[in-house]
N, C-alpha and C positions, 0 to 999 in steps of 0.2 A: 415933312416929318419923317419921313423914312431914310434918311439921310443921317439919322442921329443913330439909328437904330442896327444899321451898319458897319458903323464906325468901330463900334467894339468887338462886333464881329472880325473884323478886318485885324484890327489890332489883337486880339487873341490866337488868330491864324499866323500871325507874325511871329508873336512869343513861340507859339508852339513851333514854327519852323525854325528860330535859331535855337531853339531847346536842343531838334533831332540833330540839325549840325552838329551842334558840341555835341552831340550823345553817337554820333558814327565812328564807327570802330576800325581805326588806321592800323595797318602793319606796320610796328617799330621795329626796327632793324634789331636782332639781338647780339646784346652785349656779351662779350662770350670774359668772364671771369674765373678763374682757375682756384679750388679751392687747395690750399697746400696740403701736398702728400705726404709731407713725412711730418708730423703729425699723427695724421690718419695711421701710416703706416707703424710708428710710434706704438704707438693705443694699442693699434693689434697685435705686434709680435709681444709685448707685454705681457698680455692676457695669455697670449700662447705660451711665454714661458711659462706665466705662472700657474698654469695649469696644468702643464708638465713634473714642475716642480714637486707640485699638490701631489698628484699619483705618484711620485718616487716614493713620498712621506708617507703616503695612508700605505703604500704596499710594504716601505719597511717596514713600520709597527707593525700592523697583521701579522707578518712572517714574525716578529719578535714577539707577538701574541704567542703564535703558534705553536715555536722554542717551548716558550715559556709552558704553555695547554699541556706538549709531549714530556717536558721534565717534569709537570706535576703528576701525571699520569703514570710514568715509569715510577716514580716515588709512592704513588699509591697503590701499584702492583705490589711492588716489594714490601712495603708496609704491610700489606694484605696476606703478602705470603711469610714472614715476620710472626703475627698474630696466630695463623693459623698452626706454624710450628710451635708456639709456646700455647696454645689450647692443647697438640697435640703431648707436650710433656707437661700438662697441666694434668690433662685426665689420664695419661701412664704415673702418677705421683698421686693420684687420688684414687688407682686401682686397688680395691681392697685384696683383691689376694695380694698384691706387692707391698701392700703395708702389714700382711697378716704375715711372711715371710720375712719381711724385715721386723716383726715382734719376736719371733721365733727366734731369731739370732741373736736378738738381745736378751734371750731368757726366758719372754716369757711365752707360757703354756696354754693351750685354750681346753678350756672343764670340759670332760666325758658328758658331766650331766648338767645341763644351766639352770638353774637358779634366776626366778623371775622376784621383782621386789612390788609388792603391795604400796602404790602412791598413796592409798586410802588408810589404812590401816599404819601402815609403817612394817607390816612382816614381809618377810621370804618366805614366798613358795617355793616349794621342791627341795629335793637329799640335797643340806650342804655340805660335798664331799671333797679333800682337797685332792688337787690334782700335781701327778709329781709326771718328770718326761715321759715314764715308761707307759703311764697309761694316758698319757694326754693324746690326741684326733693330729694322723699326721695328716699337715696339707697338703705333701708331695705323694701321693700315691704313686708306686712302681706302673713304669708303663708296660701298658697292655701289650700281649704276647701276637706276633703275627701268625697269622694262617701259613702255612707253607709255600701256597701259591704266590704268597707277600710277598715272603722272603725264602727265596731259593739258596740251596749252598752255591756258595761262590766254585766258577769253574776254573781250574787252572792248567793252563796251556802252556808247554813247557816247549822253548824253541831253542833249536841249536845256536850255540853263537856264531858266526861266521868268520872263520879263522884271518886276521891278519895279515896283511904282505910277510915280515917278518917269520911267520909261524909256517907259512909254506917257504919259504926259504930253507929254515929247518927242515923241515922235512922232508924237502928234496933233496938234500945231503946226503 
């Protein structure tokens, strides 16, 4: 009876030993394969141009940006200073003495005494008296007189003239 009992013993020690054969691990000689370079080499000088390419691009525009930033910028200077000269002959044309002076030369007169008008009522307050040039408020008052120290007399220094080639010639005669 033990004779059966072994058998599959035997025969499973078997499978398992051609198992390990096939399963042992040979050095195969290596195949040596060469994958083509130019190709490869291909691919990459591409990328490298076009990446070069890229940076000429973005650096021209920027600089064309940049033109463009400093010409808007010099135009808003000048704009700005544009404005600022016509504010400034804005308010010399809305200077009331220079419009009270330019009334004057067209004639007319400004009242010794003014007369205010009643919105409520409808009258005038104060003497309605008319005004002719002689007694009309002059706007140019005569200017003020200096102190002395201001204005000193003028000194005058009276210098020989220095004679000539000519005049001493004469006069060595």
């Amino acid at each position: 009876m033990s004779s059966p009992a072994l058998q599959p013993r035997t025969r499973v020690t078997r499978i398992a030993q051609e198992a390990v054969d096939k399963a042992r691990l040979t050095v195969v000689p290596r195949v040596r394969t060469r994958a083509p370079r130019v190709p490869f080499m291909t691919l990459v000088s591409l990328v490298l141009l076009a990446g070069i390419v890229g940076l000429l691009l973005f650096n021209t525009s920027m600089q064309q940006a940049s033109f463009t930033a400093s010409s808007l910028e010099d135009q808003a200077d000048t704009l700005a200073a544009r404005e600022q000269t016509l504010r400034m002959e804005l308010d010399e044309l809305r200077n009331p003495q220079r419009v009270a002076t330019e009334a004057q030369a067209m004639g007319m007169v400004i009242p010794s005494a003014p007369v205010f008008l009643d919105l409520e009522t409808g009258k005038t307050v104060g003497a309605r008296t008319p005004t002719t040039r002689e007694n009309a408020l002059d706007l140019d008052p005569p200017a003020p007189i200096l102190p002395a120290n201001l204005a000193p007399a003028p000194v005058v220094v009276e210098v020989p003239a220095v004679p000539t080639t000519e005049q001493r010639k004469n006069r060595n005669r």
